[in-house]
C-alpha positions in Angstrom: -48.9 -34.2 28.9 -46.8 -37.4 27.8 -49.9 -39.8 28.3 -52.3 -37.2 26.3 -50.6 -34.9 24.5 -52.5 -31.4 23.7 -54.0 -30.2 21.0 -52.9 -26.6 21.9 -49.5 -25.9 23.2 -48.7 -22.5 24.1 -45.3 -22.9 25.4 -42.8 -19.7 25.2 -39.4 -20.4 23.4 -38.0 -21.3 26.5 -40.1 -24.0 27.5 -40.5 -25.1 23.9 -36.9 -25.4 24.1 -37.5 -27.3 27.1 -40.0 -29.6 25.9 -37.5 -30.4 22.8 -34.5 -31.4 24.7 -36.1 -33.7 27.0 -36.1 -37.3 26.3 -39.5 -37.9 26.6 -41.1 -34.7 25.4 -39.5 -34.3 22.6 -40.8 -37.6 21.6 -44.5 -36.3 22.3 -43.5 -33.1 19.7 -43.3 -35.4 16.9 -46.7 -34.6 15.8 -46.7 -30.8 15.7 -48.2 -29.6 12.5 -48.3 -25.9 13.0 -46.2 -23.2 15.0 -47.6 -20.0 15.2 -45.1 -17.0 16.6 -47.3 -14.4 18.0 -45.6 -10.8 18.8 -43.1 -12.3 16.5 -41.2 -8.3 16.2 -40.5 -8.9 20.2 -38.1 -11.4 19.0 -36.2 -10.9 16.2 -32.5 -9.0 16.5 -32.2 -10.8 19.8 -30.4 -13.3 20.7 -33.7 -15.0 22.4 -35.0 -14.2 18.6 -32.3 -16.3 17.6 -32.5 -19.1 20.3 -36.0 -19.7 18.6 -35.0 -19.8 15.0 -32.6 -22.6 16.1 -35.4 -24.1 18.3 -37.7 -24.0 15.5 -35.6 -25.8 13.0 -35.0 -28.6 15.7 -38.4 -28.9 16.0 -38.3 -29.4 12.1 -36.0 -32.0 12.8 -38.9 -34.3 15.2 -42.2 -33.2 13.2 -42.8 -36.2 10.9 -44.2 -33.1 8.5 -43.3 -30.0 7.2 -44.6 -27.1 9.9 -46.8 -25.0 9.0 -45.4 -21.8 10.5 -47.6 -18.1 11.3 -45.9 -15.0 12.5 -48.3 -12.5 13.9 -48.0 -8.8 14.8 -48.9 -5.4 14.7 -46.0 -3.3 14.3 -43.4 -5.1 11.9 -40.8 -3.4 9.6 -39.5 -5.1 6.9 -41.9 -7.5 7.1 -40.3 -9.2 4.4 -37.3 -9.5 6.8 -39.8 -10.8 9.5 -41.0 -13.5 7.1 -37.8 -14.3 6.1 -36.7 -14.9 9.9 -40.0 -17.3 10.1 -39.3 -19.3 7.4 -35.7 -19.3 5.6 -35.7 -20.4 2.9 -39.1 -21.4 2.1 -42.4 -20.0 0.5 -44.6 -17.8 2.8 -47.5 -15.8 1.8 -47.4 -12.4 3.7 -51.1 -11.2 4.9 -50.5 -7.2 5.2 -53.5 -5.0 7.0 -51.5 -2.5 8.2 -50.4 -1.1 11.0 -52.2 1.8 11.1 -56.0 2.5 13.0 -57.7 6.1 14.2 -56.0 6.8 18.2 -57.4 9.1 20.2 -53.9 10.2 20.8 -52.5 13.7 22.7 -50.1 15.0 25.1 -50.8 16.7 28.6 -49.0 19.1 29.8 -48.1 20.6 33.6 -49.7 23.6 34.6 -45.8 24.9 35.3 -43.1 24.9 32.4 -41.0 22.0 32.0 -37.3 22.3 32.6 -34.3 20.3 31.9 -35.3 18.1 35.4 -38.2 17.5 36.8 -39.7 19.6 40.2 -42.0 18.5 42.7 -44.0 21.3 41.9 -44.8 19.0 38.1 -44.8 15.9 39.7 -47.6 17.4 41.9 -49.4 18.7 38.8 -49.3 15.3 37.4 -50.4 13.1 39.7 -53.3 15.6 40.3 -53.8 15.0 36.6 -54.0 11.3 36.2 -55.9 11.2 39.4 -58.4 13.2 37.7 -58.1 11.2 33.9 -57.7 7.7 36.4 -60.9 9.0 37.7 -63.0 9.5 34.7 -62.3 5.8 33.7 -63.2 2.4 34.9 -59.6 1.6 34.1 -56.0 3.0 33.4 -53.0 1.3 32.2 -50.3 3.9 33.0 -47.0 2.5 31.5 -43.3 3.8 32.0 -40.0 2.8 31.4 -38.0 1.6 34.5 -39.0 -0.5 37.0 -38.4 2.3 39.8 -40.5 4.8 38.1 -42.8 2.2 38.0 -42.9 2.1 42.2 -42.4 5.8 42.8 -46.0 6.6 40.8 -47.6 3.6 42.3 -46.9 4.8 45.8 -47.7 8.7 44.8 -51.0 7.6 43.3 -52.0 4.6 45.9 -51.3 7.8 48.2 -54.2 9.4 46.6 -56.5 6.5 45.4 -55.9 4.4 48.2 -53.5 1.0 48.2 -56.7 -1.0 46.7 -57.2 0.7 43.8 -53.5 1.3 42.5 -50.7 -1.3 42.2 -47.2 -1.7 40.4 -46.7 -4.6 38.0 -43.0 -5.1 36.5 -40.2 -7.9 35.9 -38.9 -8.0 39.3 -42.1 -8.6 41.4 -43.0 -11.9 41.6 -44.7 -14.2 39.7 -47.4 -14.3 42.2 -47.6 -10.5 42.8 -47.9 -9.7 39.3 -50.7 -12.4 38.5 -52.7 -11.2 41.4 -52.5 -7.1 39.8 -53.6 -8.8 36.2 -56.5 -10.8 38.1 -57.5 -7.7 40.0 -57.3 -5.8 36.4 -59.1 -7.6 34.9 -61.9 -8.4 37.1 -62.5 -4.3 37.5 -61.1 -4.6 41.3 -58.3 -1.9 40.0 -58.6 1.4 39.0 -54.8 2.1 37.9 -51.9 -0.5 36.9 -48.5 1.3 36.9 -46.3 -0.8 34.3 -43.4 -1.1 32.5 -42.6 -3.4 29.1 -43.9 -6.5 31.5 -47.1 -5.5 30.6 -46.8 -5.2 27.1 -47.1 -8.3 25.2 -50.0 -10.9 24.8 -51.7 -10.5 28.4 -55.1 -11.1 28.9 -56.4 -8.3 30.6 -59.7 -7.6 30.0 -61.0 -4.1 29.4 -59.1 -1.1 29.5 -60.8 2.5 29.0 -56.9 4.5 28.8 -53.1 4.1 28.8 -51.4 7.0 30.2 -47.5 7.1 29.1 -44.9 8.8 31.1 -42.3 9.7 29.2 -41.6 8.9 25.9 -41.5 5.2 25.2 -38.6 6.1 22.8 -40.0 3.8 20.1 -42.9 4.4 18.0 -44.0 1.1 17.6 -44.0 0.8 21.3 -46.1 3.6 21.8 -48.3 2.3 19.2 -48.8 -0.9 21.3 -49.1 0.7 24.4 -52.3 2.5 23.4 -53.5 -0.4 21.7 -54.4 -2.3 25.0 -56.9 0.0 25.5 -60.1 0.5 23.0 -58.7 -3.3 22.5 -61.7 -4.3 20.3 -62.5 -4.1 16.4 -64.9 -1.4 16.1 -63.0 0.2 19.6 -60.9 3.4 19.8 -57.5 3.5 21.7 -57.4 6.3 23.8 -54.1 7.5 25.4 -51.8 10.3 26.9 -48.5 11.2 26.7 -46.8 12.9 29.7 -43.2 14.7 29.4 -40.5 14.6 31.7 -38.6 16.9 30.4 -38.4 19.8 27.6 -36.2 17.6 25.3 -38.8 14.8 26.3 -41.4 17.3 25.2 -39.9 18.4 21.8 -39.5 14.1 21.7 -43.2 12.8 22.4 -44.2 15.9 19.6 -41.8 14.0 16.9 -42.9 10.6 17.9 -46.7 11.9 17.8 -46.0 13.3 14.5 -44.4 10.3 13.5 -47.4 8.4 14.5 -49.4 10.6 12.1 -47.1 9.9 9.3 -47.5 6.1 9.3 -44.1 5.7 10.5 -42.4 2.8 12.3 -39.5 1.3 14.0 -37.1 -0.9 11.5 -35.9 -4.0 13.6 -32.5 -3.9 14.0 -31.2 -7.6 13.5 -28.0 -8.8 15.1 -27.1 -12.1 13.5 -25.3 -15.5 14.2 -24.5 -15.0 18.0 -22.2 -18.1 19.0 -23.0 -17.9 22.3 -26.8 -19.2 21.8 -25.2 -21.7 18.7 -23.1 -23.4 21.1 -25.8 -24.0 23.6 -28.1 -25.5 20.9 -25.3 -27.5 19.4 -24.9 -29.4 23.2 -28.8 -29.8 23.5 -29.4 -31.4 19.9 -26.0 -33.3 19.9 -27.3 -34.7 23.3 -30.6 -35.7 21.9 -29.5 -37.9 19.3 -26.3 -38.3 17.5 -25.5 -36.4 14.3 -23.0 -35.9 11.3 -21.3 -33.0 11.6 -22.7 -31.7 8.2 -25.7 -32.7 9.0 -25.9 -30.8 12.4 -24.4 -27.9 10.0 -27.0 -27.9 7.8 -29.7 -27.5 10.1 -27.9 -24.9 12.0 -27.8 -22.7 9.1 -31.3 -23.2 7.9 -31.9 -20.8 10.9 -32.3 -17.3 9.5 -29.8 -15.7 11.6 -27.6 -18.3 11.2 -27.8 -18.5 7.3 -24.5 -17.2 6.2 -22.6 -18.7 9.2 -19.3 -19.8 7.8 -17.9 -23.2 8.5 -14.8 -22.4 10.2 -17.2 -21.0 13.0 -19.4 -23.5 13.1 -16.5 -26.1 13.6 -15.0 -23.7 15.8 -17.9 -23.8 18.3 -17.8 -27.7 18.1 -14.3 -27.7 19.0 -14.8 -25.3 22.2 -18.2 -27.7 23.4 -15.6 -30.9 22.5 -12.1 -29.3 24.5 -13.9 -27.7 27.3 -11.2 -24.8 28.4 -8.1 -24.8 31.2 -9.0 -23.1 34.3 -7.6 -22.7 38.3 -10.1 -25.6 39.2 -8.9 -27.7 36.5 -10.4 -28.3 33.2 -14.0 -27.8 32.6 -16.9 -27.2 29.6 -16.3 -30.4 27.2 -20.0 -31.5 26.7 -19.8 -33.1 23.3 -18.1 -36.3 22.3 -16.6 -35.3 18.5 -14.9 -38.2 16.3 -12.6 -36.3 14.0 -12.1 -39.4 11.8 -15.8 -40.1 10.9 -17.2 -36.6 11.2 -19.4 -37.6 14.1 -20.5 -35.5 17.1 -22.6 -36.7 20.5 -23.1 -35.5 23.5 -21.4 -36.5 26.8 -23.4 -37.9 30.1 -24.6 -34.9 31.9 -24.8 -33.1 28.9 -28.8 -33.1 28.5 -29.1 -32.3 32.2 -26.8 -29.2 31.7 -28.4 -28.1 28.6 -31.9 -28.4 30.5 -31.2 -26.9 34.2 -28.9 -24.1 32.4 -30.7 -23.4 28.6 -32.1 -20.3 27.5 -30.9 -17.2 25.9 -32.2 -14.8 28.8 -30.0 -13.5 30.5 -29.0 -14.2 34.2 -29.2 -11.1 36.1 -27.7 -11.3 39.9 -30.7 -9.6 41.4 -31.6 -10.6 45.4 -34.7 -12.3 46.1 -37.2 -10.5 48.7 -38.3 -12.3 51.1 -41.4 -11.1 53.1 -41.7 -12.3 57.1 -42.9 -14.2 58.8 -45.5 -15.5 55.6 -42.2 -16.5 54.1 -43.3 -15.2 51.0 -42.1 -14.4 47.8 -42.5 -10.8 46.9 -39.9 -9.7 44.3 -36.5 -9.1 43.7 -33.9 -6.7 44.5 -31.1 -5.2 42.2 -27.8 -6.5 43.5 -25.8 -3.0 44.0 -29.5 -2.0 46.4 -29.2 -4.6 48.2 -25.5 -5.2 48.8 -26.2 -1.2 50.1 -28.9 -1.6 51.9 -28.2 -1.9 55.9 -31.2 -3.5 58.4 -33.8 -1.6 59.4 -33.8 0.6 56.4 -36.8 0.8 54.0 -37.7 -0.3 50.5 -41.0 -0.7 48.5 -41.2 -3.5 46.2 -44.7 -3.3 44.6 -46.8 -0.2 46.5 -45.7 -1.9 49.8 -43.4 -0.4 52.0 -41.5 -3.2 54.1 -38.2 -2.4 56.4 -35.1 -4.5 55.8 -34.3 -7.4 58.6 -31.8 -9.0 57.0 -29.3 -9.4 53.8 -28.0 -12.5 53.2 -26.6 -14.5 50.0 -29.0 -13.8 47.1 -32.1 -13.5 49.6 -33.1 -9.7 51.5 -35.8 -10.7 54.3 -38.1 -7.9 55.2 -41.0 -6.8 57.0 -43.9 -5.3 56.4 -43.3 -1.6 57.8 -46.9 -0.4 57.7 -47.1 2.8 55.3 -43.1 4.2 56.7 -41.7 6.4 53.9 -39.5 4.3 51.9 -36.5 5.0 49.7 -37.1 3.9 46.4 -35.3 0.5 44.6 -33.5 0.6 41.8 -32.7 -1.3 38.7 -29.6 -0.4 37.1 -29.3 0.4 32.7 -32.6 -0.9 32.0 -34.4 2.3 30.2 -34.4 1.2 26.5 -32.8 3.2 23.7 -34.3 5.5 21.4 -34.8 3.8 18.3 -32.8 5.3 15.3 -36.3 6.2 13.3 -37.6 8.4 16.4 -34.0 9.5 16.4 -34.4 10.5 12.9 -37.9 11.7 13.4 -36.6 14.4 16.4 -33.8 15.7 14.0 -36.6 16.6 11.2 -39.0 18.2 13.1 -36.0 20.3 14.5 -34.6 20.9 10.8 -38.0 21.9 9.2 -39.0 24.0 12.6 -35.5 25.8 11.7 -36.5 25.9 8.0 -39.8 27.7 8.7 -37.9 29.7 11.1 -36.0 31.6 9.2 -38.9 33.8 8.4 -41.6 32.9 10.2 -43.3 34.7 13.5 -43.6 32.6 16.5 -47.2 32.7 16.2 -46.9 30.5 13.1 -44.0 28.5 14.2 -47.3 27.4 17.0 -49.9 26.6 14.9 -47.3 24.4 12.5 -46.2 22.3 15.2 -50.0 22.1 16.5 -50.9 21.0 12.7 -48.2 18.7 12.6 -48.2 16.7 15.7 -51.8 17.2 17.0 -50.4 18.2 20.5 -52.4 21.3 22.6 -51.6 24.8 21.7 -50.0 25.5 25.2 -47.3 22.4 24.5 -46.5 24.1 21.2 -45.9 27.0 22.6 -43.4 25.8 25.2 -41.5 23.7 21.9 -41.3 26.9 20.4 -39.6 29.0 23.1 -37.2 26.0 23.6 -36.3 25.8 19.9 -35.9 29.4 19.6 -33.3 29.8 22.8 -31.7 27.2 22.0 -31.4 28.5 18.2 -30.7 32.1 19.8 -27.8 30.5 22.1 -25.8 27.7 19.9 -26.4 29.6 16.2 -28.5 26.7 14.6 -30.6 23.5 15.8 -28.3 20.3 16.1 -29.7 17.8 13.7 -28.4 14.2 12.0 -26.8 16.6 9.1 -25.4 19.4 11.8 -23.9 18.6 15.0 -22.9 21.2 17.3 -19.8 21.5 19.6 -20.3 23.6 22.5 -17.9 24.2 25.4 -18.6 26.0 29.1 -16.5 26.2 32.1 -18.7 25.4 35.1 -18.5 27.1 39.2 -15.7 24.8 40.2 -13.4 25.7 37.1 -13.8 22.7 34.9 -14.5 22.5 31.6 -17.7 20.8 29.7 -17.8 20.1 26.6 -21.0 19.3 24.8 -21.5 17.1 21.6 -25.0 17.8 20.5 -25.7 14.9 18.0 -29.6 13.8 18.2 -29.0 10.0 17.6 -30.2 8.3 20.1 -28.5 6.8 23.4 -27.6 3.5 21.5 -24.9 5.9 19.5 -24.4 8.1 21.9 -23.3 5.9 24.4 -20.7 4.5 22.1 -19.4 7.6 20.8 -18.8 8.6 23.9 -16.9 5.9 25.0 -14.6 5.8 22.2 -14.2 9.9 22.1 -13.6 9.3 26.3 -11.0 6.6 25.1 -9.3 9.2 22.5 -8.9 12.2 25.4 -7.8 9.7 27.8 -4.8 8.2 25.8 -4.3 12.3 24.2 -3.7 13.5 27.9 -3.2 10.6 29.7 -6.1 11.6 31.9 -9.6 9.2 32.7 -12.3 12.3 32.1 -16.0 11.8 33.0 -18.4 11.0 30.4 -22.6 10.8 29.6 -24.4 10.2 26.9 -28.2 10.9 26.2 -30.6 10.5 23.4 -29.5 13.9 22.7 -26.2 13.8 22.8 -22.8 13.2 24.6 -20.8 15.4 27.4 -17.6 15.3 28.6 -15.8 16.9 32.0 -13.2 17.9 31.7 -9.9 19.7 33.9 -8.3 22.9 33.7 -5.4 22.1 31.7 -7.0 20.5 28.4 -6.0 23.1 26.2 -7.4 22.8 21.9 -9.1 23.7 19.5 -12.8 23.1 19.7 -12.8 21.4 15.7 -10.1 19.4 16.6 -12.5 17.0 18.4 -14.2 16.6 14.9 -10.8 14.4 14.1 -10.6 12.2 17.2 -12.1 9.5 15.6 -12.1 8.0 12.0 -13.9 5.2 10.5 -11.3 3.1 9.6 -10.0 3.2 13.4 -13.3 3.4 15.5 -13.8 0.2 16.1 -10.8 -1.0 17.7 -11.0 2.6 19.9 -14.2 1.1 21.1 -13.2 -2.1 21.4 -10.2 -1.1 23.7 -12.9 1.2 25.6 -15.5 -1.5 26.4 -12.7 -3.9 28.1 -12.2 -1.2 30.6 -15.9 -0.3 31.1 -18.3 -2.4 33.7 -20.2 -3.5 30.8 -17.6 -6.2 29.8 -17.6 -8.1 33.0 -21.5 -8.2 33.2 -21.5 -9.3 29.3 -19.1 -12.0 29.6 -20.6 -13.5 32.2 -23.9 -13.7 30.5 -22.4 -14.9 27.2 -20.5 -17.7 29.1 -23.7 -18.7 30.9 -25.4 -18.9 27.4 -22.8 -21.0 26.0 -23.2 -23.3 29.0 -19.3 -22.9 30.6 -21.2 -21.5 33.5 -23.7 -23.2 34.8 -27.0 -21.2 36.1 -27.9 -25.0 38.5 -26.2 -27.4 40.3 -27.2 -30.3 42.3 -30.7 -29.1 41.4 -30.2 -25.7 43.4 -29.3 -22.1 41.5 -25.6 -21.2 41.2 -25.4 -17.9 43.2 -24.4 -15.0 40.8 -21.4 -14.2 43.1 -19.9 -18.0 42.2 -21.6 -17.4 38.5 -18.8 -14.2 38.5 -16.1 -16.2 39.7 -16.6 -18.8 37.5 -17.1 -16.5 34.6 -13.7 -14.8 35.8 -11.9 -18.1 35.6 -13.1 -18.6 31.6 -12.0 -15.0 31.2 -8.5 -15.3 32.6 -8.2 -19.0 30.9 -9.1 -17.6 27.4 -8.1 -14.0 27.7 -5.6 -13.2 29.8 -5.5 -9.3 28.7 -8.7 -8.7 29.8 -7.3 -9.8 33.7 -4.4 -8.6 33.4 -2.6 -5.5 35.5 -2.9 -2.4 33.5 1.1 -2.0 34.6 2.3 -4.6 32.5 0.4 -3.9 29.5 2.1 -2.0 26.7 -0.3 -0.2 24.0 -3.7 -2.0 23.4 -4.9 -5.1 24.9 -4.8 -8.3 22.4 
């Protein structure tokens, strides 16, 4: 490109990031006139949203013009926020056609009655039944939400297709793998993709008659774009299914169908100013050309996210890139060259190559790369905990392939193909998204005005209302009813965002359970949780076990807890919350795995060395060396801490 620069870029932030910080293709970027963002709501209230912003404005900084700048998308809320993210400060006209067109939208059903977990028996029914709907198509996009969901129904319905009509397609195949199941897509050679989010945004692939969804997508505007692959024309009619996994799944997809009907959609959540990304973009500009501190501040903050970033941390962040930090292997992490006296900042040698081989705001996920014998080819990856477990000779299935393990070595499993043997499934580990707080809200009203109607109401019309409302079949309403109606019968009233229920049951072994119904969605939950198991644990001086789901939290507990059932009401208070949860998270396996990705987006752990990946058992020990430099608490022995950790 550096001799003849294109006309058309179409770079993803990364790359553009790429292109930006490099000598001599940042050079070629000077004559960008217009950036257009498209699936702009897949970025924003991330920190790869806010990578970008920063990205964009130092792209702002080469262009020898203002850029013109387009945000495109279908399912945007507030898209005043959106064009406020796109722009800062500046004009923008906003170009508003709605996000709402006629679906061909429903939910199937098993023949059987759903239960809290899923049989064989309705598995069986509904494979039978996408055979049958894959069937009656030229072609099927079924989507679901994990990766091994994604491989279990690829190998059930291969089973029954046959391998050359059916394949899996998700972020921990291979590049190769999955552009091979979009070609064969595409050019009709596939009946059935199985996919998760990977499939999602702005691929080209071709026509599709259907999109099948298993299990709720747990966001509306998801769903929304889901079905929109198919019928993927202007005069064209989306056509898709929704299949339950569950009953509370079921009384979900009927609120997120209804929703759907209403017009509604997901607000995006932003999360602004993380330092983390800030201080990797400060070492790649600073290393680009030199800058006045104010002058790097400025730009920094003409970044949306970054708008109200106060000075103190802005200098803050220069000082860490300029000191570097103290650790067992000496001192490490000083990538900018900062003169106090005059205000200036530059970057060190080696900074521009760290800032290149290391950039980005995904994050670095120790998975194992699968390795197929003897083609030596590159097939997927493997999550670590899988393959730390897994022993030779036993089987996986990345894609629909079954291969048997030969050997586990550093970062790399080699297998073999194990021609059609049974194998156990691979897993990913907390990768199903969260239910988004307006399906959250959209579950609790359709249980409060089901109750409403309740109240004097025969079943009979309790049906037909919830077939009016949603659009789902009469037999689906039926089973919502007899759900809602039990569990009205059993705790008194339906939990809802403005009633949340207690409930406590001692289970065969003696324990105790005690159930938090609270319908907020696993994003809450999860927190809630955490703190609450945080309260009970430093009330009885006892570690309990905790869950959370979209519909709410419970807690195990022994024999000898002895209170009041309203006294957990009073565990927690607003003003004191937050440091409960704080002091919960530093104990919980999320902190370690955070950390190290936050230090490897600040660039004090490097992904590359030497031009080869950092393995992500040195990328742990490195990270563990920042953490005891810079907070000793959080690696200290529990024995010699009194009270809190500071």
């Amino acid at each position: 490109m550096l001799p003849t620069p294109p006309h058309i870029l179409v770079p993803t932030p990364e790359s553009l990031y790429l292109l930006l910080t490099a000598e001599r293709s940042r050079a070629m970027l000077r004559s960008v006139r217009t950036v257009i963002v498209d699936e702009i709501h897949a970025l924003i209230g991330s920190r790869r949203g806010a990578h970008l912003s920063l990205t964009l404005e130092r792209l702002q900084q080469v262009a020898e013009r203002p850029l013109l700048r387009l945000g495109l998308s279908a399912t945007q809320k507030p898209i005043e926020d959106v064009a406020k993210y796109l722009v800062a400060n500046e004009s923008c006209t906003i170009v508003d056609e709605g996000h709402r067109r006629a679906m061909d939208l429903t939910l199937e059903t098993p023949r059987s009655a759903l239960d809290t977990v899923m049989s064989n028996e309705i598995w069986g029914d509904y494979y039978d039944r996408l055979v049958e709907l894959i069937e009656g198509h030229r072609t099927t996009l079924v989507f679901v939400n994990t990766r091994k969901m994604a491989e279990r129904l690829a190998h059930h319905l291969s089973e029954r297709l046959g391998e050359e009509s059916v394949t899996a397609h998700h972020g921990s195949l291979s590049k190769e793998k999955r552009l091979d199941a979009e070609t064969r897509l595409k050019t009709g050679q596939l009946k059935a993709l199985v996919a998760t989010a990977s499939l999602e945004l702005g691929i080209d692939i071709g026509h599709v008659d259907l999109v099948c969804q298993i299990g709720s997508p747990h966001r509306i505007a998801t769903l929304l774009q889901r079905v929109g692959r198919s019928g993927h024309t202007v005069s064209g009619l989306p056509k898709g299914r929704v299949f339950p996994v569950s009953r509370d799944d079921l009384v979900e997809c009927a609120a997120l169908l209804r929703a759907v009907r209403q017009g509604e959609l997901d607000r995006i959540v932003v999360h602004d100013a993380p330092l983390d990304v800030l201080a990797q973009q400060i070492v790649a500009e600073s290393a680009s050309r030199d800058y006045a501190e104010d002058e790097l501040f400025a730009v920094m903050r003409r970044a949306w996210p970054y708008r109200d970033l106060p000075r103190k941390d802005f200098d803050a962040v220069v000082q860490m890139t300029a000191d570097g930090f103290a650790t067992k292997r000496g001192r490490r992490g000083a990538l900018v060259h900062r003169d106090e006296v005059n205000g200036n900042i530059r970057g060190r040698r080696g900074a521009r190559m760290l800032a290149l081989t290391s950039g980005g705001a995904i994050p670095e996920v120790a998975d194992y790369r699968v390795v197929l014998e003897p083609e030596e080819t590159f097939i997927g990856t493997l999550n670590e905990d899988f393959a730390i477990e897994s022993n030779v000779g036993d089987m996986s299935q990345p894609g629909n392939m079954s291969c048997r393990v030969l050997q586990v070595g550093a970062a790399e499993v080699r297998v073999a193909d194990a021609k059609g043997a049974p194998p156990s499934i691979p897993f990913w580990i907390g990768e199903a998204p969260a239910r988004s707080d307006e399906l959250s809200r959209a579950v609790s009203d359709l249980r409060a005005d089901f109750e409403a109607l309740a109240e004097s109401a025969e079943p009979a019309v309790l049906i037909v209302w919830l077939v009016e409302q949603t659009g789902i079949p009469e037999s689906a309403a039926r089973e919502i009813a007899e759900y809602l109606l039990e569990s009205r019968r059993s705790l008194g009233v339906l939990p809802t965002q403005e009633t949340l229920v207690l409930e406590r049951f001692f289970d065969e072994s003696g324990g105790m359970q005690l159930v938090l119904h609270a319908p907020f969605g696993s994003r809450i939950n999860r927190a809630w949780g955490l703190a609450l198991r945080k309260k009970f644990c430093q009330g009885f001086n006892f570690e309990l076990q905790a869950a959370a789901t979209e519909e709410g939290i419970i807690l195990s507990l022994g024999s000898p807890h002895s209170f009041a059932l309203e006294d957990v009401y009073r565990y927690l208070h607003p003003n004191t919350v937050r440091e409960t949860l704080v002091q919960a998270v530093l104990d919980s396996p999320i902190f370690e795995t955070r950390w190290r990705w936050t230090t490897t987006l600040a660039l004090a752990v490097p992904r590359n060395r030497n031009g080869a990946k950092v393995p992500g058992q040195l990328q742990r020990m490195y990270a563990e060396d920042v953490l005891q430099s810079v907070f000793p608490d959080a690696a200290a022995c529990l024995d010699n801490i009194q009270g809190a950790r500071e």
